[in-house]
C-alpha positions as CSV (number, residue, x, y, z in Angstrom):
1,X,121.4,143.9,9.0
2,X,118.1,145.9,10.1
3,X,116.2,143.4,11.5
4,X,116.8,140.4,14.3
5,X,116.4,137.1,13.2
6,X,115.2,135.2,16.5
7,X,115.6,131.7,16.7
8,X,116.4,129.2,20.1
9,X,117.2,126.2,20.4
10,X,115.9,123.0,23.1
11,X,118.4,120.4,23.8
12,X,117.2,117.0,24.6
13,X,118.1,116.3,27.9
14,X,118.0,112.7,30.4
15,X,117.9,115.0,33.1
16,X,113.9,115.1,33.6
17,X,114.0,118.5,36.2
18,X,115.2,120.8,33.8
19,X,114.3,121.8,30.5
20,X,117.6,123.9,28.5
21,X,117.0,126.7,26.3
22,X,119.6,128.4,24.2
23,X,119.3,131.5,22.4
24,X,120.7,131.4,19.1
25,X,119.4,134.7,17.9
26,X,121.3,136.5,15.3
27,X,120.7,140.5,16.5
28,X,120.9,143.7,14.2
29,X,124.1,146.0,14.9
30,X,121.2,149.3,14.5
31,X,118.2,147.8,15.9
32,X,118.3,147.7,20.4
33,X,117.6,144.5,21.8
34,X,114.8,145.4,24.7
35,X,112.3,143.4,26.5
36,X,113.6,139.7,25.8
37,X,110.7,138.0,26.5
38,X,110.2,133.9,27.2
39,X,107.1,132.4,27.5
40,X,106.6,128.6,28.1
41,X,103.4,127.1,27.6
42,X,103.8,123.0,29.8
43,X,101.6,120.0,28.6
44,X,98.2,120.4,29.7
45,X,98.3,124.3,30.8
46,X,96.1,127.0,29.5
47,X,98.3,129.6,30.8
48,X,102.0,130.6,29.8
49,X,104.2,131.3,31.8
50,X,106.1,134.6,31.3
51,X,109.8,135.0,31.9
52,X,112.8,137.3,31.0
53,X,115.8,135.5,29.2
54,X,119.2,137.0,28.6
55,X,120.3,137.8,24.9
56,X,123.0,135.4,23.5
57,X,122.6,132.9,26.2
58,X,121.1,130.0,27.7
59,X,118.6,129.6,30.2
60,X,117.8,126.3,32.5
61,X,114.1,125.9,33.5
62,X,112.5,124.1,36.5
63,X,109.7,123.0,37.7
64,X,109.9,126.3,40.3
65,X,110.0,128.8,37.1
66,X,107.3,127.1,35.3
67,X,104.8,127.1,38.8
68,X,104.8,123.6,38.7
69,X,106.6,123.6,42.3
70,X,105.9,126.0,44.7
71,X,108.4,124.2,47.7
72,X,111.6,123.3,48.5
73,X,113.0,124.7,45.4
74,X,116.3,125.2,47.2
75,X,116.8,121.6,47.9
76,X,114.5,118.8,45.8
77,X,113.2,119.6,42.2
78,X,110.3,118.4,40.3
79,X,110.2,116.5,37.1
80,X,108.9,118.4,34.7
81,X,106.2,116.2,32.7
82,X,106.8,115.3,29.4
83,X,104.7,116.4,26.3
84,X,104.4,119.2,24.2
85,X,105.5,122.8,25.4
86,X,104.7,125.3,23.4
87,X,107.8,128.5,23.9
88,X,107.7,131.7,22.0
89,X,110.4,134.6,22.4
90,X,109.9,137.9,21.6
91,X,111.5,141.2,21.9
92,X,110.8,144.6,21.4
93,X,107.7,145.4,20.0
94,X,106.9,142.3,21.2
95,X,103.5,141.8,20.0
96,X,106.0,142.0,16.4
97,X,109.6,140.4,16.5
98,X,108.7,136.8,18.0
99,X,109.5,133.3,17.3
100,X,107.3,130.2,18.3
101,X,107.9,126.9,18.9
102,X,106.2,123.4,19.8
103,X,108.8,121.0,21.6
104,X,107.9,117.8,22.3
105,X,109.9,117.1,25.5
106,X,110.3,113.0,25.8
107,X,113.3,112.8,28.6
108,X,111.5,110.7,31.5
109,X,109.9,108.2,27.9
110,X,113.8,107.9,26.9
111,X,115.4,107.6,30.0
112,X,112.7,104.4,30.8
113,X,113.6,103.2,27.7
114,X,117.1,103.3,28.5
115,X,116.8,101.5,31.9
116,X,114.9,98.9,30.1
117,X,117.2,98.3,27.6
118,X,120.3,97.7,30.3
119,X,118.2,95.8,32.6
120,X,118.4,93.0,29.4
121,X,120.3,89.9,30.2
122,X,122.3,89.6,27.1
123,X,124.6,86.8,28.7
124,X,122.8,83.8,26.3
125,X,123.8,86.4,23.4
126,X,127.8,86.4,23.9
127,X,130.2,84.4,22.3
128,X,131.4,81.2,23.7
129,X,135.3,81.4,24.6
């Protein structure tokens, strides 16, 4: 093959403090792989946020890589805020060999939704013995 073919994937999550990004890429054997290149765009921002990601693999985002926590990122995490983030990958040239994506992120939505929905008395609903 003499070109990569980039391609990631996004997860959905529950857990609202991270956000899951898997690289599922499929590299050429003659081309190098350089400068792998992730940049995540979070709901309401008008600046990405620029970071490296390793080939093949996976990489777990938080609010402290996205600049949306600038404390305690050793011991409490941020939710990050659901919406639309907007994630491209490149690699080298990088301006060339890129991939983008929109991702609507909807894990604090679902998880209320599924708080809600165990919360419901369904004892009137069961059978009678």
């Amino acid at each position: 093959m003499n070109k990569h073919t980039l391609s990631l994937e996004v997860p959905e999550t529950l857990n609202a403090k991270i956000l899951r990004i898997v690289d599922t890429s499929v590299y050429s054997d003659i081309l190098e792989v350089a400068c792998p290149t992730l940049q995540i765009l979070t709901p309401g921002a008008t600046d990405a946020v620029s970071m490296e990601i390793t080939t093949g693999g996976e990489k777990i985002i938080t609010a402290c890589d996205l600049g949306l926590q600038l404390t305690d990122c050793e011991t409490t995490l941020t939710e990050l805020p659901d919406g639309i983030y907007s994630i491209r990958y490149s690699v080298a040239p990088n301006d060339k060999v890129y991939v983008e994506y929109s991702h609507l992120r909807m894990s604090k939505a679902i998880k209320l939704y599924y708080d809600i929905y165990c919360s419901i008395n369904l004892s009137g609903c069961e059978p009678l013995k």
